[in-house]
C-alpha positions in Angstrom: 16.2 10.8 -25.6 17.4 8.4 -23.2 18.1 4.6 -24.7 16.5 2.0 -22.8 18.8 -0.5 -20.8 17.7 -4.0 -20.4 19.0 -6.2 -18.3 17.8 -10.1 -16.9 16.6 -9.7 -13.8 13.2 -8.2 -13.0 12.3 -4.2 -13.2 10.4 -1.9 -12.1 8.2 1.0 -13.8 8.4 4.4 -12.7 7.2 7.6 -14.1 8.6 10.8 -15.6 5.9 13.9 -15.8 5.7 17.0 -17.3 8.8 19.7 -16.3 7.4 23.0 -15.4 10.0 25.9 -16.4 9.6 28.5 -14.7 11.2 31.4 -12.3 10.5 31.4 -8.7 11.1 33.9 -5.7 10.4 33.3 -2.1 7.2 34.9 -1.1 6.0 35.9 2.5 3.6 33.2 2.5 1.0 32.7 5.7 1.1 29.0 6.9 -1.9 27.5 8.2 -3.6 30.4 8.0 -7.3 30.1 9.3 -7.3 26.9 10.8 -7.0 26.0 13.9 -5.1 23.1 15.6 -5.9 19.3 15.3 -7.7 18.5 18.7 -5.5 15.5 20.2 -7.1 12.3 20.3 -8.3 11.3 23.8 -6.0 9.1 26.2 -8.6 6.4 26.5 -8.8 6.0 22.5 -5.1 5.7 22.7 -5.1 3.3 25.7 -7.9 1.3 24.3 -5.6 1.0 20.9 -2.6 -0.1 22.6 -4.5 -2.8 24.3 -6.1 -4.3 21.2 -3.0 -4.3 19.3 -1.6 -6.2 22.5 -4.0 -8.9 22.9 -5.0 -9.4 19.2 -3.6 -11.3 16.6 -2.6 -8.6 14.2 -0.5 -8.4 11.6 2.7 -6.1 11.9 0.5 -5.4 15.4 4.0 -4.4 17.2 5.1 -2.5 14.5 1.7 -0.3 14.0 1.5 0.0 17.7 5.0 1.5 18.4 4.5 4.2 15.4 0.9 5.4 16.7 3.2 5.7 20.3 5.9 7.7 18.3 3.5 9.9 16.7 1.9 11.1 19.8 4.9 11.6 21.3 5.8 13.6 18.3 2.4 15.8 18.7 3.1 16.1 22.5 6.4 17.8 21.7 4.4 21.3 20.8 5.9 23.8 23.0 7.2 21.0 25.3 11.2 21.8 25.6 12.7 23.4 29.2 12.7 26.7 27.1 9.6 27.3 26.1 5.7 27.1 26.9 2.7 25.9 24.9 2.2 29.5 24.2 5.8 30.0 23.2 7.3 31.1 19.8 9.6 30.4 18.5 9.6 26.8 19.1 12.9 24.9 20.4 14.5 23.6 17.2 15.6 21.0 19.2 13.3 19.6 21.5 9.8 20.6 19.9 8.8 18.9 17.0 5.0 19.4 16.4 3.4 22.8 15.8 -0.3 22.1 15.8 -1.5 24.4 13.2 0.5 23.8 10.6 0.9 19.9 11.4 5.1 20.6 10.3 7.6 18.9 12.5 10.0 21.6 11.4 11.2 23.6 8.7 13.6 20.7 6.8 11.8 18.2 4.1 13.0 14.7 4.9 12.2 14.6 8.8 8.9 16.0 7.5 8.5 13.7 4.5 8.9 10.8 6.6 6.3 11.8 9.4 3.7 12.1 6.7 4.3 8.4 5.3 4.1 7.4 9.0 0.7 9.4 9.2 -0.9 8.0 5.8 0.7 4.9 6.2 -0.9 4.4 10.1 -4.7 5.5 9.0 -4.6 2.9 6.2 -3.3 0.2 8.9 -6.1 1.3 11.1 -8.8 1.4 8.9 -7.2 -2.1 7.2 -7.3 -3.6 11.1 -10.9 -1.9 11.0 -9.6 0.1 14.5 -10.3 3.3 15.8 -11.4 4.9 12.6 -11.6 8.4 14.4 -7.7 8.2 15.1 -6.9 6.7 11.1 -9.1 9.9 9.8 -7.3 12.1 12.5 -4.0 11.1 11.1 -5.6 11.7 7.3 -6.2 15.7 8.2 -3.0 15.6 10.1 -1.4 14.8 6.7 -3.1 16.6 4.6 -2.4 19.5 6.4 1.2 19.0 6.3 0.9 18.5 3.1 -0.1 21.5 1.9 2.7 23.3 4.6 5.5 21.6 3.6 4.8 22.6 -0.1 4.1 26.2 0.6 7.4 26.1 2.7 10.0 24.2 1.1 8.5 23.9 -3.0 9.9 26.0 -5.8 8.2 25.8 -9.0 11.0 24.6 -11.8 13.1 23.2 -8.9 11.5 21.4 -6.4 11.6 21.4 -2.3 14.8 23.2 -1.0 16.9 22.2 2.0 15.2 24.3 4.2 13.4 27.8 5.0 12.9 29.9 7.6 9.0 29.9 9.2 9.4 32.2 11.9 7.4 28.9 13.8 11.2 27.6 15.0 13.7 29.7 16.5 16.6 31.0 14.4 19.7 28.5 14.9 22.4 30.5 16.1 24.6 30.2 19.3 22.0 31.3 21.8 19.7 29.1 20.6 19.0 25.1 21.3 21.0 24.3 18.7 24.1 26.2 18.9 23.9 25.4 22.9 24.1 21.6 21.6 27.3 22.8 19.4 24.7 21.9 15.6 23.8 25.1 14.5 24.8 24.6 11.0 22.7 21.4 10.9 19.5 23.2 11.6 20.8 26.6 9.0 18.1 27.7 6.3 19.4 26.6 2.7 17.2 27.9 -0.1 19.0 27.5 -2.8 20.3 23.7 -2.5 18.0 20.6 -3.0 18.8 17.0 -2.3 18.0 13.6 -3.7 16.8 12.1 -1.1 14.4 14.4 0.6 12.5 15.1 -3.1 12.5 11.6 -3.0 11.2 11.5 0.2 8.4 13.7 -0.4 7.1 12.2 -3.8 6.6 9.2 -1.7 4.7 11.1 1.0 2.3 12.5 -1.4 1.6 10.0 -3.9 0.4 7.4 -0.6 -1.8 10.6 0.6 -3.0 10.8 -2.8 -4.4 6.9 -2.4 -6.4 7.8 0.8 -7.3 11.4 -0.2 -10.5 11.7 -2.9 -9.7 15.5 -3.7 -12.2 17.7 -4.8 -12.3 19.9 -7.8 -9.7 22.9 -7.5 -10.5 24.6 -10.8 -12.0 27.8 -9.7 -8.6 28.0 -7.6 -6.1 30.6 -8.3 -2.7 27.9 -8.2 -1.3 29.1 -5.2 0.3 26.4 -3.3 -1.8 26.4 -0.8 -4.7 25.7 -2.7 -3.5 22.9 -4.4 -5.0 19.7 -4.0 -2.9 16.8 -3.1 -2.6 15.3 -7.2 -1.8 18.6 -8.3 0.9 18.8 -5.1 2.3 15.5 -6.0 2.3 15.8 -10.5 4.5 19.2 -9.4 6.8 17.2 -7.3 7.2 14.3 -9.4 8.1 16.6 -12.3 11.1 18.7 -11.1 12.2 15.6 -9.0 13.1 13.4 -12.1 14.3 16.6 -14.0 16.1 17.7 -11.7 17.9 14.9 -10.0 18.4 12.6 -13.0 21.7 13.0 -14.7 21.6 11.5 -18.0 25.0 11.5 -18.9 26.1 9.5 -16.1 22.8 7.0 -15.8 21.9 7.8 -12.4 20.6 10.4 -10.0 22.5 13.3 -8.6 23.0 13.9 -4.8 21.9 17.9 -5.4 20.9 20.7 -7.2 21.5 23.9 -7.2 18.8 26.9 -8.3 20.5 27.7 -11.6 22.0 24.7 -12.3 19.9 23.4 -14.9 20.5 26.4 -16.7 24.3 26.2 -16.5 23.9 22.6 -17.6 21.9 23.5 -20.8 24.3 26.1 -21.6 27.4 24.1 -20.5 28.4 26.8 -18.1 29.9 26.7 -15.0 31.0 23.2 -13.0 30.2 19.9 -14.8 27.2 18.9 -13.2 28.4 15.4 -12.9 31.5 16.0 -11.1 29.0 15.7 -7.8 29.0 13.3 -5.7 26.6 10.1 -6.3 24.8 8.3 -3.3 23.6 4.9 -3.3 21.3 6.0 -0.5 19.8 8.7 -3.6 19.5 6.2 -6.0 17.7 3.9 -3.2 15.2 7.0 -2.5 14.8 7.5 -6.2 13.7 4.2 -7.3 11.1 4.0 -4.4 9.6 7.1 -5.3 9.4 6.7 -9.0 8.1 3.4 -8.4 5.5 4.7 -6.3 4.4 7.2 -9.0 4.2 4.4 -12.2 2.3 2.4 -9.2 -0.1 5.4 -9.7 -0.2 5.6 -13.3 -0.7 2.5 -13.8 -3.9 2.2 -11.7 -5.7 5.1 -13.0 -5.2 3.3 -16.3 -6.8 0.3 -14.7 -9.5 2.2 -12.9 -10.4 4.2 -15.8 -10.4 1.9 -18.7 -12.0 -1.3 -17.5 -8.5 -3.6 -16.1 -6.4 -1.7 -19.2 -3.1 -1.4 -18.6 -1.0 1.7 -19.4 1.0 -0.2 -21.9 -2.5 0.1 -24.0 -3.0 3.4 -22.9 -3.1 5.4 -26.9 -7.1 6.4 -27.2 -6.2 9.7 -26.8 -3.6 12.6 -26.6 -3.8 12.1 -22.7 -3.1 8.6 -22.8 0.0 9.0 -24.5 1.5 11.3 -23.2 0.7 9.4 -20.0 2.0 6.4 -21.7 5.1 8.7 -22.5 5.9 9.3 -19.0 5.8 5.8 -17.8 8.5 4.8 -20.6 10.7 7.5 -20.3 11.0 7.4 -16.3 11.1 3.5 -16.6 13.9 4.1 -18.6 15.3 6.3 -15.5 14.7 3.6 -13.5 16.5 1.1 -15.2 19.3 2.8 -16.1 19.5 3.8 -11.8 19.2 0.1 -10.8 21.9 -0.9 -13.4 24.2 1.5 -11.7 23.5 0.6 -8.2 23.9 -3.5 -9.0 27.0 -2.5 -10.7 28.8 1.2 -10.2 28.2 0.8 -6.8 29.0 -2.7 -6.5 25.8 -4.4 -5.3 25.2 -7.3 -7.4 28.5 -8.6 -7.2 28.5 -8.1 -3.6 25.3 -9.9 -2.9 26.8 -12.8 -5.2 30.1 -13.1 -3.4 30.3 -11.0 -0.1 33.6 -10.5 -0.5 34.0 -7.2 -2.2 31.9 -4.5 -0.5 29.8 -1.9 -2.1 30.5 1.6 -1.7 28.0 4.2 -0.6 29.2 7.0 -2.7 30.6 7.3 -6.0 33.0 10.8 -6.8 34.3 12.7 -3.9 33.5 16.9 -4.9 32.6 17.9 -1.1 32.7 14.7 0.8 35.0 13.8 3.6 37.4 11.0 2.1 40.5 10.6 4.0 41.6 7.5 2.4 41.6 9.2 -1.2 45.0 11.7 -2.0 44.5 15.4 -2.5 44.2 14.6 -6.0 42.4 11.5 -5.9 39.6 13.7 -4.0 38.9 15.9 -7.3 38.9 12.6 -9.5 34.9 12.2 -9.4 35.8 8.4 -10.7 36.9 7.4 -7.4 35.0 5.5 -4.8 34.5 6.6 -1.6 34.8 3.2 0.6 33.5 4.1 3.7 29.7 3.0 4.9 27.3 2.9 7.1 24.1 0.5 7.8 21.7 3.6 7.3 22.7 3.6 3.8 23.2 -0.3 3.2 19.9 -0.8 4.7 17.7 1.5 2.8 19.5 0.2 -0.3 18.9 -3.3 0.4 15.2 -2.3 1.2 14.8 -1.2 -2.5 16.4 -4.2 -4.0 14.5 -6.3 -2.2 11.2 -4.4 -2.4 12.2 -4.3 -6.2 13.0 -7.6 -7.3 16.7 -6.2 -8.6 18.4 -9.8 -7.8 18.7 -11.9 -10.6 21.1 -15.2 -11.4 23.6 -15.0 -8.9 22.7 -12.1 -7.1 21.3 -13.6 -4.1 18.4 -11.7 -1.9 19.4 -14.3 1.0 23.2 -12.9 0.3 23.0 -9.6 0.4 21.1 -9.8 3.8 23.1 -12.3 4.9 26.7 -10.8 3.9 24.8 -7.3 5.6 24.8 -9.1 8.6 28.0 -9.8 8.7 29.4 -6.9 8.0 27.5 -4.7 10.6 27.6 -7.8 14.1 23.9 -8.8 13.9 24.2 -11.9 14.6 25.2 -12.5 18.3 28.4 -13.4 19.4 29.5 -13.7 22.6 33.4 -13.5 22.3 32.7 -10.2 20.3 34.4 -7.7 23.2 32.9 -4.6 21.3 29.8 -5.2 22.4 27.5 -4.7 25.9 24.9 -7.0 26.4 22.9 -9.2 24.0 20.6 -6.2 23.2 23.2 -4.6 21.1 24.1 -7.9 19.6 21.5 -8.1 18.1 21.5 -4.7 16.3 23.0 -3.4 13.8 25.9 -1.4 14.3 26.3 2.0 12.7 30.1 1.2 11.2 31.4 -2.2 9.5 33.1 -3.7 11.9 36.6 -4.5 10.5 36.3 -1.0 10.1 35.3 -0.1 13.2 37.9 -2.3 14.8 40.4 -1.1 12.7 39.7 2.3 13.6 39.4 1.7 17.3 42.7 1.4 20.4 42.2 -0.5 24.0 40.1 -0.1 25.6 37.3 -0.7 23.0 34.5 0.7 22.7 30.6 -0.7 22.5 29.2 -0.9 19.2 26.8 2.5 18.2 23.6 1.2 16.7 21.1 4.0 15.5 17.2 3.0 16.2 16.4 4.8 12.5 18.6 2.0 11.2 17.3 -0.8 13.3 12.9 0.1 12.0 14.6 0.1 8.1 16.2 -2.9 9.0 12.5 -4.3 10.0 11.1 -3.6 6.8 13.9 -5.6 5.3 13.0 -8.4 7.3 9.2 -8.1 6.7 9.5 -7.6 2.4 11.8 -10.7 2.8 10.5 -13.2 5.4 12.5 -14.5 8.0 13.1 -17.8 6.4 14.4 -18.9 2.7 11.8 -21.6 1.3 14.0 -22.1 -1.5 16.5 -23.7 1.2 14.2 -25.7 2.8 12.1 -22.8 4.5 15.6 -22.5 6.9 16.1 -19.7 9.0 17.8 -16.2 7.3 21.2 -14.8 9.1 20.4 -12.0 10.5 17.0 -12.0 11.3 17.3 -14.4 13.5 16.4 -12.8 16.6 16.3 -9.8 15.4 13.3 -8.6 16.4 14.1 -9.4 19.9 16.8 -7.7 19.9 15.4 -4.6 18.8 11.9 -4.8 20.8 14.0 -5.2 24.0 16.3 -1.9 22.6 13.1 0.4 22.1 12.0 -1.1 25.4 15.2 0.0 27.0 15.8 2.9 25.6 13.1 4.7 24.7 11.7 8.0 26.8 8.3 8.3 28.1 6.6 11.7 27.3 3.1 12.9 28.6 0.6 13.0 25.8 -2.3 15.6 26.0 -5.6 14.5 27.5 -3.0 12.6 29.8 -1.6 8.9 28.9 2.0 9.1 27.9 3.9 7.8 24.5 7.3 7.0 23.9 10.2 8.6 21.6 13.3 7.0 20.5 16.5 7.9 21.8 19.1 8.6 18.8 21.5 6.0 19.2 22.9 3.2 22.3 25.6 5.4 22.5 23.8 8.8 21.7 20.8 8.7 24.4 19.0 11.8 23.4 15.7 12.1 21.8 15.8 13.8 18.5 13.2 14.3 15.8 14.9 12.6 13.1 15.2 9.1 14.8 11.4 9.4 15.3 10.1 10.3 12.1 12.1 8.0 10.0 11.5 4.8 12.7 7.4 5.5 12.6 7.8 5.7 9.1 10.4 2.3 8.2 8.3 0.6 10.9 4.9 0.3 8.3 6.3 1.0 4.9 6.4 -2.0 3.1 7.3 -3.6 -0.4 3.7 -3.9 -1.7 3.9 0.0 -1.4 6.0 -0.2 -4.4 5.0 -2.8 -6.1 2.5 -3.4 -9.0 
């Protein structure tokens, strides 16, 4: 039993489902098999798309528009690297990102994760925007079908999605391959028995937006294999190991990662204390989003099938409760998560003041923490100080799109004190910087840090594109002005979106799509100009998610 926490300022409802105990082994499982790939949508569809998102008032036009270019530059990246052909396997782990049968963009969850919520996310836009409906139900299959991949891959029943598996689709990553010649092997290494936060988080998002667009069809004469799951069935699995899994109730909040076995050691009180682990804001950011996403759910079947009930009302029958159940106990989760990220992390106060900065990771078990002492390290009480605008930004993000800020805690602060913290706001005496472009972004380290760290000659700022898209969600769930103040213009949007138009202008690569026409891919970083799947996949996706996604 978890007690519930209340606190003054709004919450949020999330879910908790059903845990499903069981033991799992990896099987020798055939992806995709039987279908054939997704035919590529013409050039003149896509030129013809572009053009109307160009001239046409439209809402979030520029943002829609740039992740339909990423996501065909994505697709075109099948077989595309110097080292291999379309014909090729294995794939290069780092320069192809697309195999067409399977619709994965390889063999990890989160990169994966986050091109499906681009995918579902663009066909809703485009069938919104009534536009091209054959691309928007293109994009549909696309997801579906990576759907059900990504499950058969990465999902363990009792656990959840691991790190990563082997598919025999990439190449292996040791020191002949792509990888090891760009000195990241280990980055790109199989983990099957480690889950994180963040990616299960990631991927009960993806699937509970696919299960919005997606009317499923009865699966009962099916024999449970995860490929022959529908998406609901995909998504109540997920949802159920996630918040078992990830959610430690002793300390309120939810755990980085899991191990296969850990439960067990934690029910037995074997082994390490579970809660010695390191604790992420970023996780708890993930988290809420996700289990927000699934009580959005709940709560609108109850609507939809009980004439505008809600699921507070929901006892008629032993289905209703337990659904009623659910929503309680992972609203409890919830609450109990945001508490800890307003306050153990240092949030509210933060967004109140600006003076004393939140840190990004609480308890330092396996994290790199050179300010701490050897001992200080195994303390998992002490606070890791150092951050990043990846993690700030996807927090503030889930404040915002949350409604956490209450009394003094200030929405206009924390984006504002963000700002700050990270150069957004131009300045031209500020010698760490080259050109107004990167003024305008936000840099990757704080910059007192950053200056601190840094000798003559110093160098320019490094602002990540990922960073920049989740930094234009922010800016679209909060407007770019404060009516409360007179309707006056917000630090740190303020040009903004200049700023980072020009920088995906500048920076981005052009890449020949099939059936000719080209699309563009994000470089990494200013100061890391290579074009990676992970800066494309989480920019399409940041680019269109937005607060009403989670809201209800």
């Amino acid at each position: 039993h978890i007690t519930m926490i209340t606190r003054s300022y709004q919450r949020f409802m999330l879910t908790a489902c059903v845990c499903i105990s069981s033991q799992w082994t990896v099987k020798s499982l055939q992806l995709g098999s039987g279908l054939s790939p997704l035919p590529a949508p013409s050039s003149a569809l896509l030129s013809q798309l572009q053009k109307e998102l160009k001239q046409n008032d439209i809402n979030n036009g520029w943002e829609l528009g740039t992740a339909v270019s990423t996501l065909e530059g994505i697709r075109s990246r099948c077989g595309s690297s110097p080292t291999t052909t379309e014909t090729d396997t294995p794939l290069s782990l780092l320069h192809d990102f697309h195999d067409s049968q399977t619709g994965l963009c390889s063999e990890g969850v989160w990169h994966n994760a986050m091109l499906g919520i681009a995918l579902v996310k663009s066909s809703q836009l485009l069938q919104t925007n009534n536009q091209s409906p054959e691309l928007a139900t293109h994009y549909q299959e696309w997801a579906k079908r990576l759907a059900t991949n990504l499950y058969t891959l990465n999902y363990r029943p009792g656990f959840g999605f691991v790190k990563r598996t082997p598919s025999g689709i990439w190449e292996a990553p040791n020191e002949g391959s792509s990888a090891g010649q760009d000195g990241q092997p280990e980055f790109y290494a199989p983990n099957e028995s480690v889950g994180t936060c963040n990616a299960n988080a990631a991927a009960v998002v993806f699937l509970s937006l696919l299960s919005e667009i997606c009317v499923d069809e009865d699966n009962e004469g099916g024999d449970g294999n995860a490929a022959d799951c529908e998406v609901s069935h995909m998504l109540e699995n997920c949802a159920a190991t996630f918040t078992r899994q990830y959610f430690d109730t002793k300390a309120g909040r939810f755990r980085y990662q899991r191990r296969v076995g850990d439960d067990e050691k934690e029910e037995q009180g074997d082994g390490e204390p579970i809660t010695t682990k390191p604790f992420r804001a970023v996780d708890q950011a993930m988290a809420i989003l996700a289990c927000s996403r699934i009580l959005k759910l709940i709560n609108d079947n109850a609507v939809d099938n009980d004439n505008n009930n809600t699921v507070d009302n929901m006892v008629d029958n032993q289905r209703d409760a337990v659904q009623q159940r659910r929503y309680i106990e992972t609203r409890t989760m919830a609450t109990m998560t945001a508490e800890s990220l307003m306050d153990d992390f240092g949030y509210g106060m933060y967004a109140t003041e600006g003076i004393n900065p939140p840190v990004n990771t609480i308890g330092a078990v396996g994290v790199s923490a050179p300010k701490l002492s050897p001992d200080a390290v195994l303390d998992p009480d002490k606070l890791i100080t150092t951050r990043n605008s990846w993690h700030d930004s996807i927090v503030c993000f889930t404040i915002l799109a949350s409604k956490m800020c209450s009394g003094g805690e200030s929405p206009r602060g924390l984006i504002q004190f963000l700002a700050r913290d990270y150069g957004i706001v131009a300045n031209p005496d500020d010698k760490g910087s080259v050109g107004a472009t990167r003024q305008l972004l936000l840099s990757h380290n704080v910059l007192k840090e950053l200056d601190a760290l840094q000798k003559p000659p110093v160098k320019p700022r490094n602002s990540y594109s990922c960073t920049q898209a989740v930094w234009n969600a922010v800016q679209r769930t909060q407007g770019e002005v404060d009516a409360k103040q007179g309707n006056k213009p917000i630090p740190g949007f303020v040009d903004f979106d200049a700023g980072f138009r020009a920088f995906q202008e500048e920076t981005c690569t052009s890449t020949r799509v099939d059936n000719g026409g080209t699309a563009m891919l994000s470089n990494v970083a200013t100061d890391y100009p290579n074009v990676r799947l992970w800066a494309n996949t989480e920019t399409a996706a940041w680019l269109l998610m937005d607060a009403n996604d989670f809201q209800f």
